[in-house]
C-alpha positions as CSV (number, residue, x, y, z in Angstrom):
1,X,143.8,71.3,50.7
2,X,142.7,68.1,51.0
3,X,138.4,67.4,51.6
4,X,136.9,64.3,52.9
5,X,133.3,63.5,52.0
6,X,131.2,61.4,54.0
7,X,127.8,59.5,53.2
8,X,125.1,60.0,55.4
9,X,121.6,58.4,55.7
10,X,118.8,60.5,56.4
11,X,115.5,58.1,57.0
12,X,113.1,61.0,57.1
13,X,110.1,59.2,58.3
14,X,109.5,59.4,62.3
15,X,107.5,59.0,64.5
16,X,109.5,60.8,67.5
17,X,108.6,62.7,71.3
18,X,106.4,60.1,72.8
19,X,105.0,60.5,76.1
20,X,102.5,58.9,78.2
21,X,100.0,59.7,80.8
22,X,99.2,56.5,82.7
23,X,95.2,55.9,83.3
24,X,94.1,56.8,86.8
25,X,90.3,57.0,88.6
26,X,90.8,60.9,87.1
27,X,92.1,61.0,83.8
28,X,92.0,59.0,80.7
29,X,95.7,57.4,79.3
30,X,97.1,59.6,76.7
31,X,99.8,58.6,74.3
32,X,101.5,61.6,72.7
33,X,103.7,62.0,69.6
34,X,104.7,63.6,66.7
35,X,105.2,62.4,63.2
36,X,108.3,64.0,60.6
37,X,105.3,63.9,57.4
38,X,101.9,63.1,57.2
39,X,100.9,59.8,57.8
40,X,98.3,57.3,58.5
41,X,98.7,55.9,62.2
42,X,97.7,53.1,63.9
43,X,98.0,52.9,67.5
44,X,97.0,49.5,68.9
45,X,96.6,48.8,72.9
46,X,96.8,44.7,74.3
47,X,96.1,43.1,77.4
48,X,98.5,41.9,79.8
49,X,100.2,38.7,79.5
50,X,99.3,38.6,75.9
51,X,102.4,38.4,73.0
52,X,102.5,40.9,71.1
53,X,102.6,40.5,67.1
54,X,104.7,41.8,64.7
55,X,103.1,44.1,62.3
56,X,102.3,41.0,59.5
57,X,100.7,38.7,62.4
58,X,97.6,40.7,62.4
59,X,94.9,40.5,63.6
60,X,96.6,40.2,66.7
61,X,95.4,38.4,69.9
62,X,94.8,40.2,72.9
63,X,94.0,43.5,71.3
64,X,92.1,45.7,73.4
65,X,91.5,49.3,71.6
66,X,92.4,50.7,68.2
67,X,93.1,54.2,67.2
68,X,94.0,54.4,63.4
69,X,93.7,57.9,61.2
70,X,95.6,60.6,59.2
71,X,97.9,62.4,61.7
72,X,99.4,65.7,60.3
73,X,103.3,66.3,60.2
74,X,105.7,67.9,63.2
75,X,102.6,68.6,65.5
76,X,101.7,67.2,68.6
77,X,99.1,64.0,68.3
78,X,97.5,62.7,71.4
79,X,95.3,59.7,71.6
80,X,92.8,59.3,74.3
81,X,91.8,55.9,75.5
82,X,88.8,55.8,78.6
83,X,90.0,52.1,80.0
84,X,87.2,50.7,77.7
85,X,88.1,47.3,75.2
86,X,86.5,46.8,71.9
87,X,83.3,45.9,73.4
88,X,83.2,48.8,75.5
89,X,83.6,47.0,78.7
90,X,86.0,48.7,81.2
91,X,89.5,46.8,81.6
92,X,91.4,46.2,84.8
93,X,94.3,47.4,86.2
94,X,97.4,46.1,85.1
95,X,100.4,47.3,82.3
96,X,98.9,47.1,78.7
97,X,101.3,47.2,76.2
98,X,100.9,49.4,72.9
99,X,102.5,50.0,69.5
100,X,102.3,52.4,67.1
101,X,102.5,52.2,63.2
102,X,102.7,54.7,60.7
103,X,103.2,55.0,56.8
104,X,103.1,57.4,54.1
105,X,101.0,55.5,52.1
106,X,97.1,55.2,53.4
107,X,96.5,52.3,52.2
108,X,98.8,50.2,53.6
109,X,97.0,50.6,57.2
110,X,92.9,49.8,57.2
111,X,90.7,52.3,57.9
112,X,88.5,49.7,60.0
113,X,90.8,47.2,61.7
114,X,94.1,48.9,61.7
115,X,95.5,45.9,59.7
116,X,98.5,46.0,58.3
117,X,98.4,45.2,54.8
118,X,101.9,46.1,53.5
119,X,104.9,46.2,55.6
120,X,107.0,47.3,53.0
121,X,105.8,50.6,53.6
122,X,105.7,51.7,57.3
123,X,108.0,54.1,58.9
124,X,110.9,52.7,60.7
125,X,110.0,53.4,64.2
126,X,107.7,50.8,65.4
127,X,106.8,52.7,69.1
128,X,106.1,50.0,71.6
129,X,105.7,50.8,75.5
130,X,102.8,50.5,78.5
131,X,100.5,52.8,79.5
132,X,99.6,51.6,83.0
133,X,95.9,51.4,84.1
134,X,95.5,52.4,88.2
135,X,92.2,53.0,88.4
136,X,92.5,51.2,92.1
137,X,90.2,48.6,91.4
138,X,86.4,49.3,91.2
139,X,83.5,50.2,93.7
140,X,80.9,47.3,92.4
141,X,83.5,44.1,91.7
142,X,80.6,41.6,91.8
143,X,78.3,44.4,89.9
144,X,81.1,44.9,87.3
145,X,82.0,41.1,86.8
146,X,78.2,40.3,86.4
147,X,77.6,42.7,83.8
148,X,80.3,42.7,81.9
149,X,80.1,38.9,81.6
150,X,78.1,37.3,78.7
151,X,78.3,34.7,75.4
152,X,78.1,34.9,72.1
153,X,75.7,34.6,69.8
154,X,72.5,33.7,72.1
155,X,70.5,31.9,70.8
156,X,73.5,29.4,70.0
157,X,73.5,27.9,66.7
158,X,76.4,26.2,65.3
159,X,79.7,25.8,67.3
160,X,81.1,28.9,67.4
161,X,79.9,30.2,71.0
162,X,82.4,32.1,72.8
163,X,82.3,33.7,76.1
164,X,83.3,37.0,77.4
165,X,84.2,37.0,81.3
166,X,86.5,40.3,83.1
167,X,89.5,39.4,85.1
168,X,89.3,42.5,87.6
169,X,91.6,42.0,89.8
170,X,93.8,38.9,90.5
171,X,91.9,35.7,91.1
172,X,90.2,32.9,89.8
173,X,87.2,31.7,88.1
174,X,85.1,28.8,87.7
175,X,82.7,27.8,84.8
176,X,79.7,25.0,85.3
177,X,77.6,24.9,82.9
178,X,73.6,23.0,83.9
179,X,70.7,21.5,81.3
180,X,67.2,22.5,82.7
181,X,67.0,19.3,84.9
182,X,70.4,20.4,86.9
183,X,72.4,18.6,85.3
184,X,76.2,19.2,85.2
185,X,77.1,19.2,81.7
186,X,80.5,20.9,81.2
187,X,83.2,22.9,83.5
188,X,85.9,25.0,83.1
189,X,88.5,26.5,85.7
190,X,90.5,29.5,84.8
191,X,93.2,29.6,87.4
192,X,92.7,28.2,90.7
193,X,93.8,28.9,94.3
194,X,97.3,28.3,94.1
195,X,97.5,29.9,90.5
196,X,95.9,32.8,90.6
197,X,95.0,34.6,87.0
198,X,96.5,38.3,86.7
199,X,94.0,40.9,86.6
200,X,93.1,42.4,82.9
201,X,93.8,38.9,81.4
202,X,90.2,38.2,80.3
203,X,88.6,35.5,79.0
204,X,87.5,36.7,75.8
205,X,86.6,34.7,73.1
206,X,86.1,37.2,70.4
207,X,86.9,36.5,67.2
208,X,88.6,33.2,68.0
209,X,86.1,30.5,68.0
210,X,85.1,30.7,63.9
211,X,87.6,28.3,62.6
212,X,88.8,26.4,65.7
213,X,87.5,26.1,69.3
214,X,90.5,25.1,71.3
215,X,90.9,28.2,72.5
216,X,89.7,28.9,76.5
217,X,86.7,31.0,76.0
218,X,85.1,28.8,73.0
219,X,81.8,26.6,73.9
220,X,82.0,24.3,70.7
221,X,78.3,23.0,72.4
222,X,79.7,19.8,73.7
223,X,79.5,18.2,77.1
224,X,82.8,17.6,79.0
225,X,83.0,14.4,77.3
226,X,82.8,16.2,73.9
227,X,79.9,15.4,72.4
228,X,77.3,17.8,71.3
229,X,74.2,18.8,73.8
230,X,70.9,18.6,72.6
231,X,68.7,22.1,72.1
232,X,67.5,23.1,75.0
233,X,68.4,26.2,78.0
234,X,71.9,26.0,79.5
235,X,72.2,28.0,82.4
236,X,76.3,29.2,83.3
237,X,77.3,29.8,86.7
238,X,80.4,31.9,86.6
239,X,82.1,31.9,90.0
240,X,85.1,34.4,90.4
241,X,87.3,34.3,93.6
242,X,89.6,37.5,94.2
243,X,93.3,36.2,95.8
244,X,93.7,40.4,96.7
245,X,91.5,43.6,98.2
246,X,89.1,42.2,100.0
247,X,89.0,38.9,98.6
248,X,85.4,38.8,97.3
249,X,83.3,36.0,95.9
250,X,80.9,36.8,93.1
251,X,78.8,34.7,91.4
252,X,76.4,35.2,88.4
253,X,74.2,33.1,86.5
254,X,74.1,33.5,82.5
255,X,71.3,31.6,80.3
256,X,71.7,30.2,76.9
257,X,69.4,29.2,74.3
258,X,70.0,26.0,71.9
259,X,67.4,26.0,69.5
């Protein structure tokens, strides 16, 4: 009687039976799984419109929340996220994209950042999906876009300012930035009219502005002719046009402090 034996390849690291409840005005999002052994996780939320990094890019850009700890084996996990980013501010609607990493060994995931630091060693499903955000807007746009705009550090010393300004909704948003005597010393659009921004792309400058300032939410303190203003109070108006709802205007004024 003749037998036949077969090979077969059992990866027995998974991370399986992922579900998602979207965010509404009600609930918070909830991403749900399970993992085939213990291991540390890292579940890592962006913005919309941003690319999204392989695992040895980090520290990616656009990353909005972080969940990272020890998750036990063939039980359900679930990770609650309340619609606030890193700095706590609430995000808009729109489709932000997660992923999920896992490995077996703890040290190949930070405790702190989520940073991968081996890749070697994560489990072979790399979960990626969107948990949509439909909170239907807010009840205070102007409110929420004054107070969850501001810079960084104030008082401003050095070059690596940065600001931190909420897309809500779709729309647009202009930057003028005055001396103490009125004068216009530098200006900034961020979409315009005809090309609106999509809501939940912020500007956000976080952690982007220490080596270089090229990118759209670094002040390096220059004028719009690039050379450096002298210490003094800066005042910022931040003027942000919705293109949908109601279409509202809001403008704020921010102050900054050269020493």
């Amino acid at each position: 009687m003749a037998t036949v034996q077969m090979t077969i390849d059992v990866d027995p690291l998974r991370i399986y039976d992922v579900s998602i409840v979207p965010l509404t005005m009600d609930n918070m999002a909830v991403v749900s799984y399970q993992v085939s052994e213990p291991m540390k996780v890292v579940t890592k939320i962006y913005s919309p419109g941003s690319t999204v990094p392989t695992a040895d890019q980090d520290p990616p850009r656009g990353l909005v929340k972080r969940m990272i700890g020890v998750r036990p084996a063939r039980t359900q996990i679930s990770e609650y996220w309340d619609g606030t980013d890193l700095t706590l501010s609430k995000v808009a609607d729109g489709n932000y994209v997660f992923k999920i990493y896992g490995s077996t060994v703890t040290d190949s995931i930070s405790t702190i950042t989520g940073y991968i630091t081996n890749t070697s060693f994560l489990a072979p499903d790399v979960i990626m999906a969107n948990i949509p955000v439909t909170r239907g807007g807010t009840s205070d746009l102007c409110g929420d876009f004054a107070n969850e705009s501001f810079f960084a550090p104030n008082p401003y010393t050095g070059t690596a300012g940065w600001f931190k300004i909420p897309m809500i909704m779709n729309g647009w948003i202009t930057m003028r930035i005055y001396n103490l005597a009125g004068d216009l010393v530098y200006k900034k659009n961020f979409g315009d009219v005809n090309n609106p921004r999509e809501g939940g792309n912020n500007i956000d400058g976080s952690g982007r502005c220490t080596v270089t300032q090229t990118h759209e939410a670094c002040w390096p303190r220059v004028n719009t002719y690039g050379k450096t203003v002298a210490p003094g109070v800066y005042f910022v108006v931040l003027r942000y046009e919705a293109t949908e709802g109601t279409k509202d205007v809001c403008q704020t004024i921010k102050k900054i402090l050269v020493p």
